[in-house]
C-alpha positions in Angstrom: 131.4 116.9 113.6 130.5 117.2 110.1 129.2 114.6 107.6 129.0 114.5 103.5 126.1 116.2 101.5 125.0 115.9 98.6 124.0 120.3 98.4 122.0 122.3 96.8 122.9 125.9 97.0 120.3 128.2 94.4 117.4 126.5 92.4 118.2 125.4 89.3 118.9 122.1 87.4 119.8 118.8 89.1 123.4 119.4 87.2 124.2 122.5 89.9 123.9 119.9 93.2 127.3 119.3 94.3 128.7 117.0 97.1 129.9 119.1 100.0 129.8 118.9 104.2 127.5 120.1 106.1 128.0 120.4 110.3 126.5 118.4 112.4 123.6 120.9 113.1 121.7 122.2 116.2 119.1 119.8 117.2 115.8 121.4 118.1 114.0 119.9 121.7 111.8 117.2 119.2 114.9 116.5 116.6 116.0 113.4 116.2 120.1 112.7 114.3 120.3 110.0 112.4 123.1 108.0 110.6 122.4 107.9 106.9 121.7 104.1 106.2 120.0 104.2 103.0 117.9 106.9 101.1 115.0 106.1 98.6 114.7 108.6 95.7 110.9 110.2 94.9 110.4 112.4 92.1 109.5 115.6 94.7 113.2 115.5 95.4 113.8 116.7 91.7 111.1 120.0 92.3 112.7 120.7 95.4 116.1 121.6 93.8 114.4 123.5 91.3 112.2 125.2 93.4 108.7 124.0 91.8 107.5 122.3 95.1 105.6 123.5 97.7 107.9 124.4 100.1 111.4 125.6 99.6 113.9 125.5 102.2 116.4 127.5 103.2 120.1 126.8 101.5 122.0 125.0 101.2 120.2 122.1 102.1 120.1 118.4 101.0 117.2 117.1 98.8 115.8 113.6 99.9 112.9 112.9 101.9 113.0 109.0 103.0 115.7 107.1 104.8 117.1 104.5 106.9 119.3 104.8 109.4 120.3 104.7 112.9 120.1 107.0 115.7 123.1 109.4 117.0 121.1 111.8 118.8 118.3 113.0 120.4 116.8 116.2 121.2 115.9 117.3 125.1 112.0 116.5 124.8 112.7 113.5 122.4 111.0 110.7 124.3 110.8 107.9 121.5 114.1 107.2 120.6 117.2 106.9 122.2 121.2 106.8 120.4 121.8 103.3 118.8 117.8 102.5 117.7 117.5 101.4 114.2 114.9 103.9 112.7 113.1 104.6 109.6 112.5 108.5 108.3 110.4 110.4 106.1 111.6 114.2 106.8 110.3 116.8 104.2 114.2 117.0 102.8 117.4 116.8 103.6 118.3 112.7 103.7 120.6 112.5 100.6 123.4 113.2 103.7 125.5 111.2 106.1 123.6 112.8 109.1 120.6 113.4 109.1 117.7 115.7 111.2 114.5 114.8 111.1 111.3 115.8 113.7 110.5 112.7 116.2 106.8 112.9 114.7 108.1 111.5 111.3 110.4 108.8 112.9 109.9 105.7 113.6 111.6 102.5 115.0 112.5 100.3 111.6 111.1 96.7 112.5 114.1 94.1 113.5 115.4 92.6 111.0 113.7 94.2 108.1 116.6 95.3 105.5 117.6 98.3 105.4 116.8 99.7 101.6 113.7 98.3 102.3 113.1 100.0 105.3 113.9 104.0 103.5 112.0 102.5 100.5 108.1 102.2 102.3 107.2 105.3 104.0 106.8 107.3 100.7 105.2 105.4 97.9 103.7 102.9 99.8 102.7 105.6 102.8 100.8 107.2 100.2 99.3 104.8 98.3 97.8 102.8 101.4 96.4 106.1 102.2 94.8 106.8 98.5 93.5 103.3 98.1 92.3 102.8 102.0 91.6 106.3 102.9 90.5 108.4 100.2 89.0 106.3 97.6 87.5 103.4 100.1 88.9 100.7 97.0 86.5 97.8 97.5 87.6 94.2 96.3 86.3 93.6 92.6 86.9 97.0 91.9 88.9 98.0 89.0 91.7 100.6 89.6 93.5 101.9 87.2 96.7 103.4 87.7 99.1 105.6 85.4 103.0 106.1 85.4 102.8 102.1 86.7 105.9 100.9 86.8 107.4 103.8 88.8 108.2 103.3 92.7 104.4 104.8 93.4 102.8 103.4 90.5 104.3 99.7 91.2 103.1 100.0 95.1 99.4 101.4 93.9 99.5 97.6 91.4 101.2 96.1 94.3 98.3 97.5 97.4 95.5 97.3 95.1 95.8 93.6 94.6 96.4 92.8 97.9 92.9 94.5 98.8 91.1 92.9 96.1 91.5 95.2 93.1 91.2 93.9 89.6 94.2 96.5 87.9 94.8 98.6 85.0 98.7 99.2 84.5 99.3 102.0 82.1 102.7 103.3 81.5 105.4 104.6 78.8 106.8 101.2 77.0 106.3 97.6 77.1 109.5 97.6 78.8 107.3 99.2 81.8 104.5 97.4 81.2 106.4 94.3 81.6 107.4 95.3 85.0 104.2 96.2 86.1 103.1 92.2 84.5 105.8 90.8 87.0 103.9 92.8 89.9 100.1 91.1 89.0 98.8 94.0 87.0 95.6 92.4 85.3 95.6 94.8 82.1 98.0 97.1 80.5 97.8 100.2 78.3 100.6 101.7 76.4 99.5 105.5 76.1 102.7 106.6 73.9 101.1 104.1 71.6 97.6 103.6 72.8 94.7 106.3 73.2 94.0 105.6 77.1 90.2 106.4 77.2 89.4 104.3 74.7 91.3 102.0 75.8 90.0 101.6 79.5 86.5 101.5 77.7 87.4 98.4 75.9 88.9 96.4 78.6 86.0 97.5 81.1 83.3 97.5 78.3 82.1 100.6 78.6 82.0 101.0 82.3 85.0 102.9 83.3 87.4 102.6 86.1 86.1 102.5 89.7 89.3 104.6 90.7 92.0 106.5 89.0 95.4 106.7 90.8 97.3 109.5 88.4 100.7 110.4 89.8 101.2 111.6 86.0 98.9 114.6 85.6 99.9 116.2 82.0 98.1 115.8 79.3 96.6 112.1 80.4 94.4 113.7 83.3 91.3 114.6 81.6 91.5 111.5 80.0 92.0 109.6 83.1 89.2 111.7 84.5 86.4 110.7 81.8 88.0 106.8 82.0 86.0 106.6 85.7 83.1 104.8 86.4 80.0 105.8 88.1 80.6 106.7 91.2 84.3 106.5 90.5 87.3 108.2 92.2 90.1 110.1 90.7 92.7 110.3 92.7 95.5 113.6 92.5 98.4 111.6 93.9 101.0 114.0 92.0 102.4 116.0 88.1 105.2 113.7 87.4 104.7 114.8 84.0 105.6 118.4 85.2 102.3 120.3 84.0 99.5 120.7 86.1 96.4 119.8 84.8 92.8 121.6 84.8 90.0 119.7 85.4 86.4 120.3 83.9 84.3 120.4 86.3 81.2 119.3 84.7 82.9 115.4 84.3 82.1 115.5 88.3 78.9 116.6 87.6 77.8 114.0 84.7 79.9 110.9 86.0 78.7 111.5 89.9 82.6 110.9 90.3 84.9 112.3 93.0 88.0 114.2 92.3 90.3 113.6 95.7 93.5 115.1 96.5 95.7 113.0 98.4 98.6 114.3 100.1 100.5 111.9 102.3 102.9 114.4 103.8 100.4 116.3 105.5 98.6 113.8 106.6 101.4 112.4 108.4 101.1 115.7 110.6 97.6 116.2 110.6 96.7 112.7 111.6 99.2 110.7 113.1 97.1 108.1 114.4 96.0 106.8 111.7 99.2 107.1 109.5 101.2 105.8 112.2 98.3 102.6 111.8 99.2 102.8 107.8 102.9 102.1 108.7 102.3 99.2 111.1 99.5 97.3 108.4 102.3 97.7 106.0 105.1 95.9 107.9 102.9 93.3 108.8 102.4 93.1 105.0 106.3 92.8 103.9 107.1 90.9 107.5 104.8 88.1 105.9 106.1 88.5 102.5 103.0 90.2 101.0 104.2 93.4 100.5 108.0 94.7 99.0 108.9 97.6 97.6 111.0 96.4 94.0 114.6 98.2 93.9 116.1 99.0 90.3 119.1 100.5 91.3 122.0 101.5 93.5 124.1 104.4 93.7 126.0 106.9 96.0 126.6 110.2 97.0 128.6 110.9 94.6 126.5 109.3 91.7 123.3 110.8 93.0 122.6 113.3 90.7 122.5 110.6 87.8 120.0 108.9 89.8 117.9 111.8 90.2 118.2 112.5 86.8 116.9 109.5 85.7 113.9 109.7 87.8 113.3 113.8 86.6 113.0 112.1 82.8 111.0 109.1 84.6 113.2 106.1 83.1 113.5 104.4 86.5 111.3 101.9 87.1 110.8 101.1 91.1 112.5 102.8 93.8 116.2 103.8 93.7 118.4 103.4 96.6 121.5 105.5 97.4 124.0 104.6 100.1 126.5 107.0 101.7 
């Protein structure tokens, strides 16, 4: 058997993916197959092809790293799942494919009922955000979070979780167009940093005060500024450089705010502690199962019309997540 691919083959720009096949490939003891339901698109998927993230795999490969799907089959230690279960999958690449491989550790069963582009759209942004805000920075109700690139698919979950526990928020994005999206999602304030200067900005809204906690997926040029915009006792939170450079910190803010810089990296902790992230997962489906919780879908696309997707996420004009569909 052999299913449709959308490939990359050297590192370079998203422009030298192509659509190909790829055989249905050996499954390892612990692999799980699954049939490609729906993918959501994160801006790691861009690095990957380019070779700028932290791992690189070996070609050709698929980018892609969240899906829905259902199961073909199952490895000869696989215990969880068995061919025909509905399932949801975050595997480190490879899900912008009809078939998909992904370790039993980061599969699990996709709750009845729940539709499918929402299902490939949670684990990612919402995985790591209810890690950032619950885990790492403790966010306590009547805090004030501020969050930059808001109105993409993590910064629109970070508005979205952070009201749910109680947060007052701080959307700051690109355009009013943006900032109107991240209005529609309960954002209390908004800053427009291609127009507005952010730190004095933040100062204004929280006279003087500072944000309790800083969720930058941005990095760039807006991380020092995001870093002196925290409170007492705040916490800056690294959640990613969508801007593309990675920013130095001085140090001595730490130091003269009593502020915590905190790196938060949902992939690993998927591996490192499964328990808890496995808990994560279930708090959020009781979330969207009671309609508190959805992840907002701007587009649609396919295989073949992948690229342009990713593109648009790579020069971060997408707002939400973006699905593609085999």
């Amino acid at each position: 058997m052999a299913g449709r691919a959308l490939l990359c083959k050297v590192w370079g720009p998203l422009e030298s993916l192509e659509v190909g096949v790829l055989p249905t490939p050996t499954l390892g003891p612990k692999d799980v197959l699954i049939g490609m339901k729906a993918v959501a698109l994160n801006f790691p998927d861009t690095l990957i092809v380019e070779g700028k993230y932290q791992f690189k795999p070996p070609f050709p490969f698929a980018p892609g790293s969240e899906l829905s799907g259902v199961v073909k089959a199952v490895g000869k230690d696989v215990t969880r799942f068995v061919i025909g279960d509905e399932v949801i999958a975050a595997p480190l690449f490879g899900a912008l494919a009809e078939e998909v491989v992904a370790p039993e550790e980061r599969v699990m069963k996709k709750p009845a009922g729940m539709d499918w582009d929402i299902a490939a759209a949670i684990t990612v942004s919402h995985g790591t955000t209810i890690h950032a805000l619950k885990d790492r920075a403790q966010l306590k109700p009547g805090e004030i979070l501020l969050v930059l690139g808001a109105a993409g698919g993590t910064g629109l979950s970070a508005i979205e979780l952070g009201k749910l526990m109680g947060a007052r928020v701080i959307a700051a994005a690109s355009s009013p167009e943006k900032l109107e999206v991240c209005r529609q999602m309960g954002a209390d304030w908004f800053i427009d940093y291609s127009r507005e200067d952010l730190r004095t900005r933040v100062r204004q809204i929280t006279d003087d005060a500072g944000a309790d906690v800083v969720y930058d997926p941005v990095g760039g040029p807006y991380a020092e500024a995001a870093l002196r915009s925290t409170a007492w006792n705040g916490r800056y939170l690294v959640i990613g450089f969508a801007h593309g450079e990675i920013p130095k910190l001085p140090a001595n803010l730490l130091l003269l705010k009593g502020c915590a810089a905190m790196g938060v990296f949902w992939g690993d902790f998927v591996r490192r502690e499964p328990e808890k992230s496995e808990a994560n997962m279930q708090e959020l489906f009781a979330h969207i199962a009671a309609g508190r919780v959805k992840p907002q879908v701007s587009g649609h696309f396919t295989l073949d019309t992948a690229v342009e997707a990713l593109r648009l996420i790579a020069h971060r004009k997408a707002t939400g997540k973006i699905i593609v569909k085999p």
